[in-house]
N, C-alpha and C positions, 0 to 999 in steps of 0.2 A: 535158336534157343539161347543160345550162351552171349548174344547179342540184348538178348528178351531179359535175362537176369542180371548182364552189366547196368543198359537201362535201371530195370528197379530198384539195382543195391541206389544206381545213382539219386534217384527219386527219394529213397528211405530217407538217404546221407542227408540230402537236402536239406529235406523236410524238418529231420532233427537239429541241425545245425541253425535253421529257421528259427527253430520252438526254442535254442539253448541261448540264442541270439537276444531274443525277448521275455527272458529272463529275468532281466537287468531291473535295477532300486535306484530309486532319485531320495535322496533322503535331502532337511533342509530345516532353515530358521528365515522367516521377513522380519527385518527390525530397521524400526526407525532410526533415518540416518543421522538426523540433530539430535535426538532424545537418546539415541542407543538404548531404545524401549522395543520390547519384542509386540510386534504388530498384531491381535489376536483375529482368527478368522481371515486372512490374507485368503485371496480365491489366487490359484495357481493354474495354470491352463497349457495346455500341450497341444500346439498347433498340429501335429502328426497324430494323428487319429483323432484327433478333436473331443478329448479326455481331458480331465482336470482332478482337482483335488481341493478340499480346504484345510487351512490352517487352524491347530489348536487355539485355546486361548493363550497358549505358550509362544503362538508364534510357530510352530510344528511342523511339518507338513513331509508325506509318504507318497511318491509314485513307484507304481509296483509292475511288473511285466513292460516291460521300458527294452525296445529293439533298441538294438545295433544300430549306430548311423550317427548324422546329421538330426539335432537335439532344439526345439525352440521352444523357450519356455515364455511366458507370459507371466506377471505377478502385478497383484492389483488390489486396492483395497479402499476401504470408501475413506473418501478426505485425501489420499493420496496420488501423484503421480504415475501412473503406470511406468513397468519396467519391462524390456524383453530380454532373453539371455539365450543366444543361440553358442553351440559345443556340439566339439564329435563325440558322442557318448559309445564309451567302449568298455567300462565296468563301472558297478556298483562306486555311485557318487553322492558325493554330500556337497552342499552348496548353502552359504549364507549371503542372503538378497537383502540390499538396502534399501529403503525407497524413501521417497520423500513424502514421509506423514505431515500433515498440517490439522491436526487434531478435527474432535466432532466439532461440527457447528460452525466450521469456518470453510475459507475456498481460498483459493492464487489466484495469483493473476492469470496464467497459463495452466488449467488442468486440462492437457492434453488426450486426445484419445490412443488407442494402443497403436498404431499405427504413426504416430505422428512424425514429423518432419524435422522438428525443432526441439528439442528437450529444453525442460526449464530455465536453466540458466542459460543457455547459450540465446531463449529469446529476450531474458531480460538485455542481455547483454546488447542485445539489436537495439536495445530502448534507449542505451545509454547516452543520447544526444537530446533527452528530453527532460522535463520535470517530473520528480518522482511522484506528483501528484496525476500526470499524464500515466502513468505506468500501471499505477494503480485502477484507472475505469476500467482497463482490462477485468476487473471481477464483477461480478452480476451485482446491479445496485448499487455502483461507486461511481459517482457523477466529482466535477469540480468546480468548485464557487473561485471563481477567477477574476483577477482582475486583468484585463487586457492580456499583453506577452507579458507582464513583470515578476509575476506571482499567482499562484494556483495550491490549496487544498481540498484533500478527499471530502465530500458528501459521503455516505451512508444511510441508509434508510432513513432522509433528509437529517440526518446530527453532521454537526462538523463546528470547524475551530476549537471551543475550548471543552466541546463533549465528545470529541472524538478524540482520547487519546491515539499519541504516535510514540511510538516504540522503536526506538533507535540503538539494534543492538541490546535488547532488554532494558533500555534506558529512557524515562520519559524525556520527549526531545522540548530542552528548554526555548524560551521565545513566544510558545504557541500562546502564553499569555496578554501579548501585545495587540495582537487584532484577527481578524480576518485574512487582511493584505500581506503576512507575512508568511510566504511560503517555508513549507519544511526545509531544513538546511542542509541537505541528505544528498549525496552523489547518489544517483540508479545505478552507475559503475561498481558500485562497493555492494550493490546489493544481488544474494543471489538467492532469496526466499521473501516474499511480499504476499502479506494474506492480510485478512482481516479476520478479529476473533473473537466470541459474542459470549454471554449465558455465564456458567461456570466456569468455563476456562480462561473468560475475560477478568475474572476475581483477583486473580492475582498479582495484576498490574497495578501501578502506580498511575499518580495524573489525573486529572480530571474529567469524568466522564462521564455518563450515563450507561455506559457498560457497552458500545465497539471499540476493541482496541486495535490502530494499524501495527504488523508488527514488522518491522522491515530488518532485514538480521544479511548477514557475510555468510557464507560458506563456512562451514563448519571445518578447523581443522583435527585431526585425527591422526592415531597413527598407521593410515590407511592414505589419507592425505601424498598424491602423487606430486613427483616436482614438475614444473611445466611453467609455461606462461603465452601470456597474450599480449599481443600491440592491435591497435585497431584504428582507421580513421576513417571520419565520416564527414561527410559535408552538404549541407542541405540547400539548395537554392534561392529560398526567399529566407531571407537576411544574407544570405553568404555565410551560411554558420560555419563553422569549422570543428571539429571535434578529435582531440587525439585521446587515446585512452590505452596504459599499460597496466600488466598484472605482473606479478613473477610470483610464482608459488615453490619452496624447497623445503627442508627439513635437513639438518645438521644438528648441531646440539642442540637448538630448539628447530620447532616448526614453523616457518613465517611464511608470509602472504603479503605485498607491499603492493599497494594500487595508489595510479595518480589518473587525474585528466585536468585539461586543460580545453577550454570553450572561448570561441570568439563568434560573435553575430552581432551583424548590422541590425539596420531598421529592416525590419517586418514590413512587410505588404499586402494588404486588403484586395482583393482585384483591380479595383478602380485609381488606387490612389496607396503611396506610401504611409506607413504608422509611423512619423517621425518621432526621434526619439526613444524607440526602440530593441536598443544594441541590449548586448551581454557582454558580459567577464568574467569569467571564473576561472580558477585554479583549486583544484581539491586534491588532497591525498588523503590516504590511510596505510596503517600499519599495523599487521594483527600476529602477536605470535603466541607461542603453546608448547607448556614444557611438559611432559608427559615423566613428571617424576617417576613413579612406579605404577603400577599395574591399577593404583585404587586412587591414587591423587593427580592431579594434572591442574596445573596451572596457567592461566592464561591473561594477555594485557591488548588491549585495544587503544587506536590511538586514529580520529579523525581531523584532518581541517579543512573547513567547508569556505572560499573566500569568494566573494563574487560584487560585481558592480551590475546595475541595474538601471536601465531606463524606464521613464514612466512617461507615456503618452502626452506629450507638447499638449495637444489640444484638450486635456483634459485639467489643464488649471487654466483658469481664465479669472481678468480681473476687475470685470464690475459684472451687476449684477442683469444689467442690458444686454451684455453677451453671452453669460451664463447662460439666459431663458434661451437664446435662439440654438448656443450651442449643443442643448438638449436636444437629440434626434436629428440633429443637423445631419445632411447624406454626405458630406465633407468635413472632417474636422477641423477648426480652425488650428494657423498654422502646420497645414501639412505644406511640407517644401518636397519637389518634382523631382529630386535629388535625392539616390541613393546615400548613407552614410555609414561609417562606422563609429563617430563620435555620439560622446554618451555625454549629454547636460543635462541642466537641471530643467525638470524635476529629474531626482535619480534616488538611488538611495545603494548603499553598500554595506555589505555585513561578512562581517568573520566571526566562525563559529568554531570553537576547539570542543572536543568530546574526549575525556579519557575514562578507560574502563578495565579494571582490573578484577581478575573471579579466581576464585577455588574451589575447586570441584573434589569433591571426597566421596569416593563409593566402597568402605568399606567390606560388602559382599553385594551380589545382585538383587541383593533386597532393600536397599539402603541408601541414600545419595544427602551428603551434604552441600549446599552451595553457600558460599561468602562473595557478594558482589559490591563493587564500590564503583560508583560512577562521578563526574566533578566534569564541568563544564561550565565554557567563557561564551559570551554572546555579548559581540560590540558590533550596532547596530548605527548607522547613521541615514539619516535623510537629508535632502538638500532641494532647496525650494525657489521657483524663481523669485531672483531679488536683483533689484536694482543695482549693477555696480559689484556685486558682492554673492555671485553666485557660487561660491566657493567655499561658505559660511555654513556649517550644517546649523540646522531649525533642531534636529533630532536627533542629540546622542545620549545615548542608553548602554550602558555594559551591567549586562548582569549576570552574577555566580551562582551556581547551582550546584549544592554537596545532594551525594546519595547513598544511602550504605542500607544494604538486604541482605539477610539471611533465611536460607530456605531450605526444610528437612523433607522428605521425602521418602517413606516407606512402603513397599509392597506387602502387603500382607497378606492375608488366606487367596485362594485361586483367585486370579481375576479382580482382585480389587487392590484398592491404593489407596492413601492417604498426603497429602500436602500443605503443609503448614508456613507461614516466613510472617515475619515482620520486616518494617521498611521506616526511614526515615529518609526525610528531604528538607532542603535548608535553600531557601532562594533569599538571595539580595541584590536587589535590584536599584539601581543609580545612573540618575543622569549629570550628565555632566556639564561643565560649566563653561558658558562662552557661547549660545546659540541666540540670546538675543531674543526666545521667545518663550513663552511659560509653555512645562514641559503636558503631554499628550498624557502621556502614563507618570504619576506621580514615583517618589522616593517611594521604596516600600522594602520589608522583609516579608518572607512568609516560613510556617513551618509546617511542617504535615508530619503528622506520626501515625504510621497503617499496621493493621494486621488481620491477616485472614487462613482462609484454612477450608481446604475442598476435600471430597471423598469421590473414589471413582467405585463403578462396581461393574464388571464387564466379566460376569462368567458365562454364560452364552448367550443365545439370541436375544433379550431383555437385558439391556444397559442402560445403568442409570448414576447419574452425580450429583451432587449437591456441594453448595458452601457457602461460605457467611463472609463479609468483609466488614471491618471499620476504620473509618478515618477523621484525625481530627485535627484540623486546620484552623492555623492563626493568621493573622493578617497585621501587619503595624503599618498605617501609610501616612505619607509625611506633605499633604497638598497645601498651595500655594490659595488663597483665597480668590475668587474672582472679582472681585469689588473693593473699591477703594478705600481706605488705605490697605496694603496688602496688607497679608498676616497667614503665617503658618501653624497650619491646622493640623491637628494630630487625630487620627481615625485607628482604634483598634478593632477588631472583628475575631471571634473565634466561633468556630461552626464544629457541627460535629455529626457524621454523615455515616448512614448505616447501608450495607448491599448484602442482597440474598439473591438466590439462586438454583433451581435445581430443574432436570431437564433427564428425560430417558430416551434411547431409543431401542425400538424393535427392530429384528433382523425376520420378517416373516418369511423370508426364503434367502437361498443363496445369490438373489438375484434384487429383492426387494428387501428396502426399508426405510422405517418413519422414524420422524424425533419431534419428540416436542420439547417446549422449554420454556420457563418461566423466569422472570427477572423483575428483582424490583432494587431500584440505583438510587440515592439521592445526591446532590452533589451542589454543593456551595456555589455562588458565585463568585468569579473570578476578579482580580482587580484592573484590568479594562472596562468590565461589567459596571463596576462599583464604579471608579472614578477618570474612565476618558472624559479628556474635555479639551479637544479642539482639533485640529485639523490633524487626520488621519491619511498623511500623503499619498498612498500608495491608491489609497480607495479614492483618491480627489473628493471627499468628504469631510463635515465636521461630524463629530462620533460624539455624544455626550451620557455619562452613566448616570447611575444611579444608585446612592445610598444606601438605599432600605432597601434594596434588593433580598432576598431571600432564599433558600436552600431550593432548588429543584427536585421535583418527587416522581419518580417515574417507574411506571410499571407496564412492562412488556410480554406477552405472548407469543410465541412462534408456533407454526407447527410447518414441517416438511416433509417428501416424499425423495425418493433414492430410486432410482433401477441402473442396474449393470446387467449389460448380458454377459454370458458365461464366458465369454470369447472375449469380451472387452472390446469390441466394435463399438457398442453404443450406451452413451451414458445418459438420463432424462432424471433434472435433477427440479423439483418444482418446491416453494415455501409462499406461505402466506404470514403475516404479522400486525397485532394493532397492538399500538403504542401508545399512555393518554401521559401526561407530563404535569403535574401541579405546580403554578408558577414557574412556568417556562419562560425562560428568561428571551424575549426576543429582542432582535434590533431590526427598529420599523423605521422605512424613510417617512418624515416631517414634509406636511404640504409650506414648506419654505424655502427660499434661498438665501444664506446669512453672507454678508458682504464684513471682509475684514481685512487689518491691512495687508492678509497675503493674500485675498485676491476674494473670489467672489463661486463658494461651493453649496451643492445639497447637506441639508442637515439629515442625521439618519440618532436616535434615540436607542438607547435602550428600556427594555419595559416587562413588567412580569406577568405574563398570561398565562391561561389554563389551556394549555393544546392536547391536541388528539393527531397523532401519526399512525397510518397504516397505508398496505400496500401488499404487495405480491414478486417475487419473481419466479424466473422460468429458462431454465438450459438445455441448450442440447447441446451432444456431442457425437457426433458419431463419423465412422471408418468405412468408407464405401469401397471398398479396392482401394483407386489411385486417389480419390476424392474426400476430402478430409473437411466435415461443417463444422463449426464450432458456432452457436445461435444463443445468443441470451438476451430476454424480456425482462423489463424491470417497470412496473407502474407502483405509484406512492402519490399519498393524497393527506394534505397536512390541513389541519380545519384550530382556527382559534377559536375557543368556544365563549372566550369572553364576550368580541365583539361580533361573536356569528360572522366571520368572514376566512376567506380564507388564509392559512397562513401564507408569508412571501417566502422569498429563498426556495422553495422545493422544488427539485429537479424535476421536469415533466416525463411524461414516458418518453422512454428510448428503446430502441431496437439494436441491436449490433447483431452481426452476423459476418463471420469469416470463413472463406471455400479457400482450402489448399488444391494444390492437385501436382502430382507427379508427371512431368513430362520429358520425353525423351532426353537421353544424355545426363541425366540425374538433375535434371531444372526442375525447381519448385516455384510454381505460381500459385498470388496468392491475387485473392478480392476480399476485400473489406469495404463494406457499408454501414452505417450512424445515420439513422434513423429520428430523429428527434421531435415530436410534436407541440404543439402551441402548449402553454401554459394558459388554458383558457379560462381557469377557477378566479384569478385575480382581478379585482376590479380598477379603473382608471384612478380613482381616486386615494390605493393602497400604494402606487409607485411614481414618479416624477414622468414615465412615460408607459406607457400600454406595453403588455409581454411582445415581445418581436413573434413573428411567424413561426413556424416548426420550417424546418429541414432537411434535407437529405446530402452526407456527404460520400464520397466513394472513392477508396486508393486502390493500388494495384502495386504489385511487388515481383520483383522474379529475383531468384537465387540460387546459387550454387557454392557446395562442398568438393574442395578438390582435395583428395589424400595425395599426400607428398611421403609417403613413406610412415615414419609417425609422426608429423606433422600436417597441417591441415590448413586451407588457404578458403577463407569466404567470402563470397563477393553478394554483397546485394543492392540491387535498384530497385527503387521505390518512385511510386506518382504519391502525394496526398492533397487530397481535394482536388480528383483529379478533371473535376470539369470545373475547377474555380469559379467554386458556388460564392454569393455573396450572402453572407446571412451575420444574423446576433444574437449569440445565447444570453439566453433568460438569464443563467446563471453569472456573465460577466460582470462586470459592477461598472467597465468600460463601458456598455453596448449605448451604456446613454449620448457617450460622442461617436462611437467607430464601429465600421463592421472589423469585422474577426479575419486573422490572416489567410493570403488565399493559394492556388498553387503551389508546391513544394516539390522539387525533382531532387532525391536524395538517393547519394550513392556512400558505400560505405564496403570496406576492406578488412577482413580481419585477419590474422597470422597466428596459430596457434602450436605451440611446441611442448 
């Protein structure tokens, strides 16, 4: 009996100590880690008893009856990175969750599922041996118009070069004026947020666009901002690239952030046969610090140098017009030599680019934010062309200056809504310089741009919606050289003036689903490459020639999308539809010709103003299997000139990408990625100097491991890419006319993090 009643006290004791146990209160704020804007609606999830919660429109969030123990929480939110936050939870706790919001209507490169293996920047960081135009297809719908290995920019829902603003740091990245061929001047090292941004939220940018902006931006610092840093080196097999890259992140009287790398790579290899002429050189840094005067101001100074030498495919200048025809689609290009190298001749072309950027940031109470931005940037560009005797002569130098000054206010208002307002001016001068021997590509020119716009957000519950208005007006002064003899300097002014609307809602029809639609209508001047190239555009082995009377492009766009999350954050299915129609869409059509001149013998390619129509679809998955992690995205786009009823050139064909992680023993992460690519089969023979090449299929393969050293951290990873060294030629190269695309690549890469 007295055994019978120790028992039951012990049973009661339990039981209550059980019930007292789970008790327990998670209390909490999600807020955006860049914006330091409260997240509204953040879904919260508690892997132990597989309970959640949602977030106010404040950002808010209550878990209530919360045991004793071992604590894993999940925080997730749409447009953002999921986050996990595992603790022993032992009493009534508050917790503030930051995640990385990338606003409505946009996506990363990496939106990982909750499970994932790589967090965002640590995968940008994997990228950082490539072009940030490479880094970027990572997002659904970002293809690249490439030329060969030299140079590579973003596609988007088929816009790119001078309607695809890039945002460099909140700064439009100067240069993008020059062509095609001139890749962004951006280290992927320095970058630790890359998305794309559409609708409303694109209003607020400068540059010229038809409304995607890329916005490629550093790690924010904070004074949250831990000190630490990184060394990393990477080296890729075909070329022999080399890659070192360091960080150092600390905080003393200010907070700074110091990144360099430095790149070396030979010629590139095709499978069959070397890319001669295909090296690299770079050296880049940046410097970014942040003085966090008092609690409402903070001040900050950005400081990049982007320096690099580039080869451009031997085979791809040729110099009569007898060679030219056969070097089109040739299965060899001429002058490919059997011989590995690291030497870089002409053609080549080199450029240094400086960027400085200083801000003020004033948030007088949390309802309130002033920003003063000022940005000024150098871009001295040269090309070098073969010549006789005298390869050492640049054909092309160009330095141009670019002033920028914005101001931007910012008020929260009643629940759930906002207000943003800025103006912006921009001051470009652009000059070549003297001694190349040949009349310049891009004429002498000023430009000025004076913007201002003004958006409204309204997100008080499940129904959010924004709107806002932009204007810009743009001058041009250009100063060309006549074509025809006797010379004479010709004076061209142009002033344009270009209006953008915008407004777009989404519903949250459950915790788990929702839609957005969105409406945009952009207009946007044309550029002065548009207006006046006129002659050989090295990079593209092209003569490029504009056009005068070109006129404003008029575009107006629809989207609509769908959203699901399960409540768990296992799986994310994220699907959009969009038609686009464009009046006087400024295209550049290849010419059924070949123009023979004294530097050698290339395709001519025009510019021309048509009425197009874009539209297309895509389609993501993501989801956490256990140890098995897909990440799947669909992208089909179909571009129709409706002038000459044919279809338009340049549009990415559909692509597939799909990437399977999988956890295997010892903490190894395997990874398969496949690229999927099919024919571009809308184009007719008569629209290009040769037929679209075949569709595709390429396939890598990756293993990796994290080794914790205490609190330090040692990664190691190998990679295959292309790993059955396929031989194939994207549509989108501007090469593909002489070479196929590089093949094989065994890369191994080391990082050290403390």
């Amino acid at each position: 009996m007295q055994r019978l009643l120790v028992c039951s006290f012990m049973l009661i004791l339990s039981t209550c100590v059980r019930a007292q146990a789970c008790t327990g209160r998670i209390v909490g704020t999600v807020i955006d880690e860049h914006e330091n804007e409260k997240l509204a609606f953040a879904t919260i999830y508690m892997l132990e008893g597989g309970r959640g919660a949602e977030a106010d429109y404040n950002g808010y969030f209550e878990l209530e009856n919360v045991c004793a123990g071992p604590v894993s929480l999940r925080f997730s939110h749409i447009g953002c990175d999921p986050k996990e936050l595992t603790f022993d939870f032992t009493s009534d706790t508050t917790v503030t969750v930051y995640l990385h919001h990338h606003d409505n209507y946009t996506e990363t490169v990496t939106v990982t599922s909750s499970g994932a293996n790589v967090d965002y920047e640590k995968a940008l960081d994997r990228q950082s041996d490539r072009q940030i135009s490479e880094v970027l297809e990572g997002i659904t719908g970002v293809s690249s118009l490439r030329t060969g290995t030299a140079a590579a920019k973003p596609v988007f829902d088929g816009l790119y070069g001078n309607r695809l603003s890039i945002q460099n740091n909140g700064i439009a990245q100067a240069g993008q004026q020059w062509g095609n061929d001139h890749a962004p001047e951006i280290d992927p090292w320095v970058a630790a947020y890359v998305r794309v941004v559409e609708g409303v939220d694109a209003l607020r940018y400068g540059g010229s666009t038809l409304g995607p902006t890329v916005l490629i931006e550093p790690a924010t610092l904070t004074p949250r901002t831990a000190s630490g840093g990184t060394v990393a080196y990477g080296l890729r097999s075909n070329g022999l690239a080399h890659t070192l890259n360091a960080r150092l992140t600390d905080s003393a009287f200010v907070a700074y952030r110091l990144s360099g790398s430095l790149k070396l790579a030979g010629d590139q290899r095709a499978p069959d046969y070397y890319l001669t002429n295909t090296g690299r050189r770079e050296g880049n840094m940046a410097v970014q610090l942040a003085k966090f005067i008092n609690p409402e101001l903070t001040a900050s100074l950005y400081y990049s140098l982007y320096s690099a030498n580039v080869g451009v495919l031997r085979g791809s200048h040729i110099g009569n017009l007898t060679d030219l025809e056969e070097a089109i689609g040739r299965q060899e290009p001429y002058f490919t030599s059997p011989d590995f190298s690291y030497s870089i001749a002409s053609p080549r072309q080199t450029v240094i680019h400086h960027l400085l950027k200083g801000e003020l940031d004033y948030r007088p109470d949390d309802s309130q934010r002033y920003t003063l931005r000022y940005g000024g940037q150098i871009d001295d560009r040269r090309e070098y062309d073969v010549r006789r005797g005298d390869d050492n002569r640049a054909a092309l130098k160009l330095l141009q200056t670019t002033q920028f000054v914005e101001g931007v206010y910012r008020r929260e208002l009643a629940k759930g809504s906002a207000v943003e307002t800025g103006a912006q001016y921009e001051h470009v001068d652009n000059v070549n310089q003297p001694g190349t021997g040949v009349l310049p590509l891009i004429p002498d020119y000023t430009g000025r741009r004076a913007s201002a716009f003004a958006t409204y957000h309204y997100e008080p519950g499940r129904l959010r919606y924004h709107f806002g208005l932009r204007y810009d007006r743009q001058y041009f002064r250009a100063l060309t050289i006549s074509r025809d003899l006797p010379r004479r300097l010709l004076d061209y002014q142009h002033t344009f003036n270009a209006v953008g609307g915008a407004a777009g809602a989404s519903l949250k029809v459950s915790s788990r689903l929702s839609s957005e639609l969105e409406f945009a209508y952009r207009q946007r001047p044309p550029q002065i490459n548009e207006l006046y190239s006129q002659g050989l555009h090295q990079g593209v082995s092209g003569i490029e020639e504009g056009d005068s009377s070109l006129t404003t492009e008029r575009s107006t766009k629809v989207s609509l999308g769908l959203h699901y999350g399960s409540s768990n954050g296992d799986l994310t299915l994220t699907g959009s539809v969009f038609a686009q129609r464009v009046a006087n869409f400024i295209n550049l059509e290849p010419q059924p010709e070949l123009r023979l001149t004294i530097r050698g013998a290339f395709p001519l390619f025009k510019y021309r103003g048509i009425d197009g129509t874009l539209y297309g679809a895509k389609f993501s998955a993501l989801a956490q299997l256990g140890k098995l992690e897909i990440d799947s995205r669909l992208a089909l786009l179909y571009g129709q000139n409706r002038t000459d009823d044919v279809a338009l050139v340049y549009i990415p064909p559909t692509n597939w990408r799909t990437r399977l992680g999988y956890t295997l023993p010892s903490a190894l992460q395997l990874s398969l990625t496949s690229l999927v690519t099919a024919r571009q089969g809308r184009i007719t023979a008569e629209q290009d100097f040769l037929p679209p090449p075949p569709g595709y299929a390429l396939f890598d393969v990756g293993l990796s491991r994290d080794f914790q050293l205490g609190s330090r951290s040692l990664s190691l990873l190998l990679e295959a890419e292309n790993v059955l060294n396929t031989s194939y030629r994207d549509y989108l190269d501007r090469q593909r006319y002489y070479a196929d695309a590089p093949g094989r690549s065994l890369n191994i890469r080391i990082s050290y993090a403390w």
